[in-house]
Biotite code that builds the C-alpha atoms (Angstrom):
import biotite.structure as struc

atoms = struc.array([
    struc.Atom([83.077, 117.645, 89.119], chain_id="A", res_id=1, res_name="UNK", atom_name="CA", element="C"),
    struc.Atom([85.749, 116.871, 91.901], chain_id="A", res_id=2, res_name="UNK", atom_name="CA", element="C"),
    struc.Atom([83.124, 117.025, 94.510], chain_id="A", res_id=3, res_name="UNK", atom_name="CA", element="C"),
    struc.Atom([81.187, 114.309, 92.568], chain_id="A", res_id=4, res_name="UNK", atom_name="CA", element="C"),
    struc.Atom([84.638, 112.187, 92.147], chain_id="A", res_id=5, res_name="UNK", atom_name="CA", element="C"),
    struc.Atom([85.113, 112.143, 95.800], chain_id="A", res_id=6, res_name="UNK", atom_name="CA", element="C"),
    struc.Atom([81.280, 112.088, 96.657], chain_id="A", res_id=7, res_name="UNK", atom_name="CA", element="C"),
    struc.Atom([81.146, 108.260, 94.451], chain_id="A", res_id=8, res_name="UNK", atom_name="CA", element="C"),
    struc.Atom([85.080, 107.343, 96.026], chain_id="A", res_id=9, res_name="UNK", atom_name="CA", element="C"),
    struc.Atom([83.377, 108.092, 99.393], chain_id="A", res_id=10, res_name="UNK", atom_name="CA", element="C"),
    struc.Atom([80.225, 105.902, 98.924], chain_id="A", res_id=11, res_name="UNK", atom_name="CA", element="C"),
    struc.Atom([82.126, 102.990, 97.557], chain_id="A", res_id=12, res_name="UNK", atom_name="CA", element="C"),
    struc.Atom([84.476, 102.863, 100.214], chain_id="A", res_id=13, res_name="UNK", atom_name="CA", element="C"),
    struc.Atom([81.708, 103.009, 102.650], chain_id="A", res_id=14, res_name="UNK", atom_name="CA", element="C"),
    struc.Atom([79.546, 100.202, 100.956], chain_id="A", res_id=15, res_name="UNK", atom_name="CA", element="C"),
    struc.Atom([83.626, 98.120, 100.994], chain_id="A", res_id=16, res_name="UNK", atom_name="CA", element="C"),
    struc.Atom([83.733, 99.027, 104.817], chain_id="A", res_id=17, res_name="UNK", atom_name="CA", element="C"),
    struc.Atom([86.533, 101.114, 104.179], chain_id="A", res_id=18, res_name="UNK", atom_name="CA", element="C"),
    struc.Atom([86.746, 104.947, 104.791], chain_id="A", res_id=19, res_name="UNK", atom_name="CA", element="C"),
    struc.Atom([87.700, 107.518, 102.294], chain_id="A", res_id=20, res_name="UNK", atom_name="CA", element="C"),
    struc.Atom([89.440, 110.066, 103.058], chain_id="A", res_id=21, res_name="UNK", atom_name="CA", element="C"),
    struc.Atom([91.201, 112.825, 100.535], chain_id="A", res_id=22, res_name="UNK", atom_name="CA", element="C"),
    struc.Atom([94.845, 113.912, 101.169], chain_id="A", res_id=23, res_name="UNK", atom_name="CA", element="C"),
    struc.Atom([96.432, 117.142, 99.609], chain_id="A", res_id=24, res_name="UNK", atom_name="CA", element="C"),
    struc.Atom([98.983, 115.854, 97.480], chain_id="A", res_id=25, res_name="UNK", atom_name="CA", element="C"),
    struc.Atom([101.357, 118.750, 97.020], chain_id="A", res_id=26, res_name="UNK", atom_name="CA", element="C"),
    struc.Atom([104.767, 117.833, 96.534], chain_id="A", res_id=27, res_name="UNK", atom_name="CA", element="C"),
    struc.Atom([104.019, 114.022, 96.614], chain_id="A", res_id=28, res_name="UNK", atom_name="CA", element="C"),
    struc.Atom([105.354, 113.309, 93.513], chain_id="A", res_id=29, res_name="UNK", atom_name="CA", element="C"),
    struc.Atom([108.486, 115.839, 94.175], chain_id="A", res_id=30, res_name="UNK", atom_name="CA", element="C"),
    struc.Atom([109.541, 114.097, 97.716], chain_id="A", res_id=31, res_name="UNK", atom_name="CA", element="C"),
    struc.Atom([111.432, 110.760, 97.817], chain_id="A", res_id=32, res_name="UNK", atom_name="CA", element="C"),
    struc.Atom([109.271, 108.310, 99.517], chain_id="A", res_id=33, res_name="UNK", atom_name="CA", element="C"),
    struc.Atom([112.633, 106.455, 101.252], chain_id="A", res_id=34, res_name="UNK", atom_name="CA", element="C"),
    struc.Atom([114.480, 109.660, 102.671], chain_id="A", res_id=35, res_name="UNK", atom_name="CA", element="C"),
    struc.Atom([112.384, 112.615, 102.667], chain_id="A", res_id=36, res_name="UNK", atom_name="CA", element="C"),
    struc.Atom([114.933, 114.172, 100.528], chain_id="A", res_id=37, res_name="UNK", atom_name="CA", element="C"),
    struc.Atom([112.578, 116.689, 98.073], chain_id="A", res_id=38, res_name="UNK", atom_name="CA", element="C"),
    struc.Atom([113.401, 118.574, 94.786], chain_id="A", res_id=39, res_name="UNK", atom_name="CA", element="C"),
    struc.Atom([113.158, 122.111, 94.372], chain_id="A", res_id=40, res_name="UNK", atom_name="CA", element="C"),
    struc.Atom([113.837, 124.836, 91.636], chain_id="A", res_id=41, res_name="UNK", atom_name="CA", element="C"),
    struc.Atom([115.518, 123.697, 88.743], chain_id="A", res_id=42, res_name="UNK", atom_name="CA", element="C"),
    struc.Atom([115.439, 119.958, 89.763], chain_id="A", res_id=43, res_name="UNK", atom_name="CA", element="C"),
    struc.Atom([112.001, 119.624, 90.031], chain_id="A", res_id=44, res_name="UNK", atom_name="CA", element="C"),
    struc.Atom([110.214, 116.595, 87.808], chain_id="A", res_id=45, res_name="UNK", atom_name="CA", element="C"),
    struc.Atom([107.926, 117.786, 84.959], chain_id="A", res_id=46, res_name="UNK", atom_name="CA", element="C"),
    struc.Atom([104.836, 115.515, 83.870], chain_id="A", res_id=47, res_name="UNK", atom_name="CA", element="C"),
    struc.Atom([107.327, 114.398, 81.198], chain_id="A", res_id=48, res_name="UNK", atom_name="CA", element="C"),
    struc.Atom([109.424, 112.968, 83.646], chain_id="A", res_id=49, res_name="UNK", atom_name="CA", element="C"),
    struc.Atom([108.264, 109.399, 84.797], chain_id="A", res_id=50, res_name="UNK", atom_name="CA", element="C"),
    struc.Atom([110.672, 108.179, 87.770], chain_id="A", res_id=51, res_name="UNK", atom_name="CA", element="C"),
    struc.Atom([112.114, 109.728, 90.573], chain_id="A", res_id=52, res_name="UNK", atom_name="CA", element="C"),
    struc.Atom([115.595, 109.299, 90.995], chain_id="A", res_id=53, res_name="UNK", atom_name="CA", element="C"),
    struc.Atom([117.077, 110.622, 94.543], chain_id="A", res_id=54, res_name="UNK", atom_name="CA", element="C"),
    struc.Atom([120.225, 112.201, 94.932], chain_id="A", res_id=55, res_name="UNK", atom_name="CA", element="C"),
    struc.Atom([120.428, 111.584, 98.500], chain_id="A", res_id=56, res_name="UNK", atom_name="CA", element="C"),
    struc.Atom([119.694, 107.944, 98.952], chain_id="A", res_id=57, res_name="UNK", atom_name="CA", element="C"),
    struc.Atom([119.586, 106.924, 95.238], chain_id="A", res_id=58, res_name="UNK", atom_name="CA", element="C"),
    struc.Atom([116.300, 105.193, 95.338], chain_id="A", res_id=59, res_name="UNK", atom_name="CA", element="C"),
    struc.Atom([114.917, 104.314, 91.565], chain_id="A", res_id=60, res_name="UNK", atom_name="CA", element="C"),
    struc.Atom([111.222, 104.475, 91.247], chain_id="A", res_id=61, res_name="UNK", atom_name="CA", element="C"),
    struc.Atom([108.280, 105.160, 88.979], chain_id="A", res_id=62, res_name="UNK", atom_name="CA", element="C"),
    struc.Atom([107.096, 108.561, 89.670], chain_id="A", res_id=63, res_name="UNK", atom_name="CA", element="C"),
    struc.Atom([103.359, 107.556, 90.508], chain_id="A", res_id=64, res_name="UNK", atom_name="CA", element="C"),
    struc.Atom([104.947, 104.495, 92.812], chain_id="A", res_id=65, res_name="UNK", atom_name="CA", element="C"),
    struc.Atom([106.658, 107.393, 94.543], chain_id="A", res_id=66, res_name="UNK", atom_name="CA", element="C"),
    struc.Atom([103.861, 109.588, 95.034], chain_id="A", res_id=67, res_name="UNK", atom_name="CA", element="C"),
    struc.Atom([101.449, 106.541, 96.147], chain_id="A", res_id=68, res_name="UNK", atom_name="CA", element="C"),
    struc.Atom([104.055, 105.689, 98.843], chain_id="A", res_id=69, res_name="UNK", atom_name="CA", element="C"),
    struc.Atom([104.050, 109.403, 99.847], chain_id="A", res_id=70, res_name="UNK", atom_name="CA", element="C"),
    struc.Atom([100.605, 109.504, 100.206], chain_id="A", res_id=71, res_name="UNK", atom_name="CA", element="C"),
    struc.Atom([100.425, 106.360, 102.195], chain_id="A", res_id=72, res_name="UNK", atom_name="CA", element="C"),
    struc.Atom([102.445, 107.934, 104.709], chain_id="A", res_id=73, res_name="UNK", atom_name="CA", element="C"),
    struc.Atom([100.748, 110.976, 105.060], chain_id="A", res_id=74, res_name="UNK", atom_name="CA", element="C"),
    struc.Atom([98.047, 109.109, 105.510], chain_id="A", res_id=75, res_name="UNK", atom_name="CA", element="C"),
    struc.Atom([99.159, 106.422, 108.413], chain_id="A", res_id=76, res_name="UNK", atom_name="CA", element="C"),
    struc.Atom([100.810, 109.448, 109.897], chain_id="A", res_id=77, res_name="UNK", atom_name="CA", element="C"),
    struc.Atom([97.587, 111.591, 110.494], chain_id="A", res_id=78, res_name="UNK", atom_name="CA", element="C"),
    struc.Atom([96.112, 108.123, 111.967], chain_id="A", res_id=79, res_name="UNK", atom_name="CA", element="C"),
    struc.Atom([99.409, 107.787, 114.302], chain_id="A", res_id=80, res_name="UNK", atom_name="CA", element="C"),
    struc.Atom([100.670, 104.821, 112.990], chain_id="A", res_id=81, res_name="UNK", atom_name="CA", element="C"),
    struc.Atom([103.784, 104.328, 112.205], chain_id="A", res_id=82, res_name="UNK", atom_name="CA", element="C"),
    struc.Atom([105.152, 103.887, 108.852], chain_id="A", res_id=83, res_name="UNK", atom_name="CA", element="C"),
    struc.Atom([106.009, 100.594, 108.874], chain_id="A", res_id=84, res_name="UNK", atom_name="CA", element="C"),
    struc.Atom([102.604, 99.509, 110.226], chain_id="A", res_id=85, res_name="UNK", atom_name="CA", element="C"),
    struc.Atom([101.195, 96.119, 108.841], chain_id="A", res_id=86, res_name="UNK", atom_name="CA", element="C"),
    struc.Atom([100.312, 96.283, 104.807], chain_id="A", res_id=87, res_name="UNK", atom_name="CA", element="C"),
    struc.Atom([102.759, 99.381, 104.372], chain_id="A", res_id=88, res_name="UNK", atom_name="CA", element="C"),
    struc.Atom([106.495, 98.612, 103.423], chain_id="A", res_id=89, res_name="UNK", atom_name="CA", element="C"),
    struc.Atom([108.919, 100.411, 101.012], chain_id="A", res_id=90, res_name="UNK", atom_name="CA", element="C"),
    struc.Atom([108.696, 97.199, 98.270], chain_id="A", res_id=91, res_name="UNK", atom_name="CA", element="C"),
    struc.Atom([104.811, 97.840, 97.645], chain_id="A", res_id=92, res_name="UNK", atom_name="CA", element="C"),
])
């Protein structure tokens, strides 16, 4: 069923000129997007939980916001671009 997800993802990105490309996203949604800073053990976030609140740098944001902007970067760092290439910034 997956295969079939990414196999559709994959053709509409091709027929939008874009390219499609899947990226693992362990720990996405357990990493703060602003520092790096990353929960473990007993401070993890459960599915319950729905924004990521860092104890480090004390960024607020919804959980899935978090995880997108963690995935970005993975993302524009296998491409060697630099995070704050044109179209990504912390705000989006």
């Amino acid at each position: 069923a997956w295969s079939s997800f990414f196999e559709m993802i994959r053709a509409k990105a091709e027929e939008a000129g874009r390219v499609f490309r899947p990226v693992n996203p362990a720990y996405t949604s357990q990493t703060c997007s602003d520092c790096g800073y990353r929960r473990v053990g007993e401070e993890k976030l459960t599915l319950a939980d729905r924004t990521f609140d860092c104890p480090k740098c004390l960024l607020h944001a919804g959980r899935d916001l978090n995880a997108a902007l963690n995935i970005k970067a993975v993302e524009l760092y296998s491409l060697g671009l630099p995070q704050d290439a044109p179209g990504f910034s912390r705000g989006e």
